[in-house]
N, C-alpha and C positions, 0 to 999 in steps of 0.2 A: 277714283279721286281720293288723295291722300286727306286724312283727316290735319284741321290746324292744328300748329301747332300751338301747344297749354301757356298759360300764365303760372307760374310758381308764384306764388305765396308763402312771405315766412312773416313769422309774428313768435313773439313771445307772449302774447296776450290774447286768449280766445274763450268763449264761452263754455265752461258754466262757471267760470269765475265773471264778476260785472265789472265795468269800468268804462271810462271813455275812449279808450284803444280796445277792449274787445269787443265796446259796442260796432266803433266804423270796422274793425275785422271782420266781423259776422256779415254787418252791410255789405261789403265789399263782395263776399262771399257768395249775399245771397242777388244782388243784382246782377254778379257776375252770369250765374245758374240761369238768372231769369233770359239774359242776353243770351242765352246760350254757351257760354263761354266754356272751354276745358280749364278747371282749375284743382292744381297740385297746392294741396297748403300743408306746411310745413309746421307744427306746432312744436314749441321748444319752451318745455320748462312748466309750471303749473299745473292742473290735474286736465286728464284727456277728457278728449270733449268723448263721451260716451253713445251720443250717437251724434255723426259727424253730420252736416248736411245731404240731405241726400241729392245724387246726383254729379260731387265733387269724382273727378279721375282717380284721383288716392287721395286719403289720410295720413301723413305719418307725424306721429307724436314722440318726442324722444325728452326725458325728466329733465332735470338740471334747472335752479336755481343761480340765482347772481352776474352779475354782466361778464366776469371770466368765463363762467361756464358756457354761459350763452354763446361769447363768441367764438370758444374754442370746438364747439358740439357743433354751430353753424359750419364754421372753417372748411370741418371737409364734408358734412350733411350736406351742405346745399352745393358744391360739385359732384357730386355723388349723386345726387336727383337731376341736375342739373344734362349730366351723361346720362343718365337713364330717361328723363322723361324729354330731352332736345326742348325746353319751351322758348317761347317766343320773347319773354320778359321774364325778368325775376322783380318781383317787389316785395321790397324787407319792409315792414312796420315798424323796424327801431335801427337806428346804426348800430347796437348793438352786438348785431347780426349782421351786419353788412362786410364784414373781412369774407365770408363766404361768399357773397358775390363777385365781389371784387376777385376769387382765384376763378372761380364759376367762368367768368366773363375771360377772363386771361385765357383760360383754357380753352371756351367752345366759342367765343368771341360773342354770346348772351348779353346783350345791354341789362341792367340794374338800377333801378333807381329808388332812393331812399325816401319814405316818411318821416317829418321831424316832428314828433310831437312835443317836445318842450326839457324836460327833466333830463333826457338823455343827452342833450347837446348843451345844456349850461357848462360855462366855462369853470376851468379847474381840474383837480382833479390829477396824478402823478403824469411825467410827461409823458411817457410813454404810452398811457393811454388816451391824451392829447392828438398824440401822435398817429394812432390807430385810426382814432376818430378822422381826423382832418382826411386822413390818405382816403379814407372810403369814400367821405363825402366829396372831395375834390374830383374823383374819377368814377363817379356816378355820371350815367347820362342824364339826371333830374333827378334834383333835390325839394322834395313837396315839402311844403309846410304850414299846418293847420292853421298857423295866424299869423298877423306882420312881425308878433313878437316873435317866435323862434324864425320866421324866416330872417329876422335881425342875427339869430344866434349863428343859424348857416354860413349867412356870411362872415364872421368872424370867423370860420374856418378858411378864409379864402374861395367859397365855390366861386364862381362867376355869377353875375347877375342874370346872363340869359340860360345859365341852367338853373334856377332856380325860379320857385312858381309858389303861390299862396294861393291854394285850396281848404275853405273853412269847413267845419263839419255839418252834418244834417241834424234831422231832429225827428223823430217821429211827431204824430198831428194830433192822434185822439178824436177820432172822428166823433164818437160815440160816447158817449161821458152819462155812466148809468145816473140816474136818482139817487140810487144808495150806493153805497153809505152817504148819509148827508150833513149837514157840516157839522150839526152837533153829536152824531158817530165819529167824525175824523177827529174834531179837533176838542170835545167837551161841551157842556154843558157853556160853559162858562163864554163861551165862544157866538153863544145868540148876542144881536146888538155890537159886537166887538168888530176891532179893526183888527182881520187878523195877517200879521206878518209870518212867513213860512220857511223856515231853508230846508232841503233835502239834500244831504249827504252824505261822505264816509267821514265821520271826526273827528279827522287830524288838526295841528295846530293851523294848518293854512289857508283850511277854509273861512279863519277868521268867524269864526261862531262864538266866541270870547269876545272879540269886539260889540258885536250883534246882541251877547248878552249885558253888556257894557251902556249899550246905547241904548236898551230896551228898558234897563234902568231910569233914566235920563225921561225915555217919556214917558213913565211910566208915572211921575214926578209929576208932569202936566195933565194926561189923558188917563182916567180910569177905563176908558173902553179901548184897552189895546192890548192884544194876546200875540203872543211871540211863541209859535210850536218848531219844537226843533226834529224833526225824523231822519233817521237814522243810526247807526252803529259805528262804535270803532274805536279806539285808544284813547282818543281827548274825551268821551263819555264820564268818565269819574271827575275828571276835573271841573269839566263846564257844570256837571251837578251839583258840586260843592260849590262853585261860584255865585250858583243862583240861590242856594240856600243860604249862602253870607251875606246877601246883599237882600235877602225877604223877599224875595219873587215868584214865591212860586204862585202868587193870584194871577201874575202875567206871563211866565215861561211856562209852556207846558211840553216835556220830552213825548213824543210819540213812540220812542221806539224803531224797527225796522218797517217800514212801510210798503206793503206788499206790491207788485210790481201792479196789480188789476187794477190798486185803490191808488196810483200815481197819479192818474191826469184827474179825477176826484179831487185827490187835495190841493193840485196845481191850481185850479179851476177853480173851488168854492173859498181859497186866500185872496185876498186882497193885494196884498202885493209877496213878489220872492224876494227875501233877501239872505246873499251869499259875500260878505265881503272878503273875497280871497286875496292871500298875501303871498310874497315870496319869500321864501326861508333860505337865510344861508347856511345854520346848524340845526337839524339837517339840510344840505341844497335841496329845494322843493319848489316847484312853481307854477300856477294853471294854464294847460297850453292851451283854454281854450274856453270852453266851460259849457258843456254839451244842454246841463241844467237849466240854461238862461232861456235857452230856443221851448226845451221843453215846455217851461211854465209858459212862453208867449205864447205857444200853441195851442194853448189851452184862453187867452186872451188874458194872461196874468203878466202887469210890467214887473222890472227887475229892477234891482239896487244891488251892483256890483261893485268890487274893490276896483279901482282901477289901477290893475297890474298886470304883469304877464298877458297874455292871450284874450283876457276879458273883452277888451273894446273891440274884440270884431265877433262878440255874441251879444254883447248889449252897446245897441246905439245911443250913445249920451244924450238926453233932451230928449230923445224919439221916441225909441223902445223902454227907455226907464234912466235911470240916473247913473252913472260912476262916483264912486267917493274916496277919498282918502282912509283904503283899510286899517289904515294906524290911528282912525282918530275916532272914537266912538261920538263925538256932540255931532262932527259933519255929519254922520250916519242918521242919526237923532233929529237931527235937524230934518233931513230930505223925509224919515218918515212921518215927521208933526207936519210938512208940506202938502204931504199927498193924503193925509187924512182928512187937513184943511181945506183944501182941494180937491172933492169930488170929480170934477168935470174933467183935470188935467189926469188924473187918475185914471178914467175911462180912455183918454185922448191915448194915453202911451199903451195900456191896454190893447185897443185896435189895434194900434200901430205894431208893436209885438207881435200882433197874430198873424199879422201882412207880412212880417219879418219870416215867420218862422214859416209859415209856406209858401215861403219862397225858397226856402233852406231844407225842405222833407231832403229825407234820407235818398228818395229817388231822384230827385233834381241835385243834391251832393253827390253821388255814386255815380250817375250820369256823367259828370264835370270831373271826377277821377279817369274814370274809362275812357274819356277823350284827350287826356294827357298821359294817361299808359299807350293806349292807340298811335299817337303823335309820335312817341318814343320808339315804339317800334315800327313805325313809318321810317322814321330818322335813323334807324341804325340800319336800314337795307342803303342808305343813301351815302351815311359818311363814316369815319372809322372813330376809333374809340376815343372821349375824350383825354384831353394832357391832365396831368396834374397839376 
């Protein structure tokens, strides 16, 4: 009996670099393995994953930086894999990479279908690579996309509505959430008694961590008992430090630093609340397709206060799982957290509620809900021929 035939996988984004696309990759990867599945993944560009999952068919890793390189190293890599390994689907993680399906499919007649995660499909951009984009995504047999927002972006490429589908991300759960470190190790001394608000991420302008220290100002005005720790690393780090030092905070900001990945759902967990108010950037275009963070801290039973833009509102339910705000306005922000400090009970109310969210959303009930619209796809292409443009 002939063995099935493999799912190719391509991504520009996979572990041991972190992020929210090389998180769902590895997922993808490893529930695939769990399913049994034959998978070919294709890594393009970032540093190689040094030991690959095991179990995968092949690994191939090939250097390259930047969306040209990306696309032009995909172009003829993934026909070239595509003739060697005959799979059953190809699924690109970024359209980036998708001109390579697109000849793949031409050639061995392989359906392809694209992930939108957000930043790569914002409009703009020289026409030609406008032009790129739409042709790939138009003649995909399914256009995924992690939230209402980029599946809004897909269709401004013209796809159709019935090939397009919104599949949100998962989360991992934290089942086990040690004693230690405990909250006066995570987060200070200063942190016994305190209301403490938390963001974990990388610190670019768009996380809005500027607003958050803006508005952490603001209560800081009314409530002595409120601690604003910010953890993580990245570029907007010197800035936001200087901002808290001009404005006398550092009794209520406290930087953590890189936060080890064992000590995450600890700090999710012993915060009071997360807050991430994320923005979209048009210098540079930037924008959150999603916000994997949000699910995190619920599953730990910690509500959110998110921006509300891009992708946010299908990880944080407005009212339910925690608040939305206007990330351009630090008093709104200010406001919701003098609420829910005021407000123990509602506090605890969206708490639950966040937790009921977020396991509903584990990574295996998301990965699950991928795999049966990959499956679907290549049901549908033994059935009809390729889509039109």
């Amino acid at each position: 009996m002939p063995s099935p035939r493999p799912i190719l996988l391509v991504t520009r984004n996979f572990p041991p670099t972190r992020g929210g696309i090389e998180t769902l990759a590895a997922e993808l990867v490893r529930h695939g393995l769990t399913r049994r599945d034959r998978i070919v993944l294709l890594h393009i560009g970032q540093p190689a994953c040094d030991t690959p999952p095991p179990g995968l068919l092949a690994y191939h890793h090939f250097p390259g930086t930047g969306r040209w390189a990306s696309l032009f190293c995909a172009a003829w890599i993934v026909p070239w894999l595509a003739l060697t390994y005959r799979p059953s689907l190809i699924v690109h993680m970024q359209v980036t990479t998708g001109l390579g399906g697109l000849i793949a499919s031409t050639l061995t007649g392989v359906p392809y279908l694209i992930l939108c995660m957000g930043l790569e499909v914002l409009p703009g951009g020289i026409p030609l690579w406008r032009a790129l984009r739409g042709g790939v995504l138009r003649r995909a047999r399914r256009v995924i996309s992690i939230s209402r927002f980029t599946d809004s972006l897909a269709a401004a490429f013209g796809v159709p509505a019935d090939r397009r589908q919104v599949l949100t991300l998962g989360t991992r759960l934290f089942p086990d959430i040690p004693a230690e470190p405990d909250r006066a190790a995570l987060f200070g001394l200063e942190s016994a008694g305190a209301f403490v608000a938390l963001s974990l991420s990388r610190l670019v302008p768009r996380k809005g961590v500027d607003m958050a220290i803006e508005a952490a100002a603001l209560v800081a005005e009314r409530r002595k008992d409120f601690l604003y720790c910010i953890g993580g690393s990245g570029p907007d780090l010197p800035r936001l430090k200087k901002r808290v030092a001009d404005k006398g905070l550092e009794r209520h900001v406290r930087f953590l630093g890189r936060v080890p990945d064992e000590h995450m759902g600890a700090c999710y967990a012993r915060a009071d609340l997360f807050v991430l108010p994320s923005r979209s950037s048009v210098n540079p275009p930037d924008v959150e397709g999603f916000g994997i963070v949000f699910l995190e801290a619920g599953a730990c039973g910690t509500p959110s206060l998110g921006g509300n833009s891009g992708g946010v509102p299908d990880a944080v339910i407005d009212g339910k799982t925690g608040f939305l705000v206007d990330p351009e306005d630090p008093r709104a922000i200010a406001d919701r957290i003098l609420q829910l400090m005021d407000d123990r009970d509602l506090l605890r109310r969206l708490g639950e509620a966040a937790k009921a969210h977020a396991e509903a959303s584990s990574w295996d009930k998301a990965c699950g809900r991928y795999f049966e619209a990959f499956a679907r796809v290549i049901g549908d292409a033994g059935r009809i021929g390729p889509p039109e443009a």
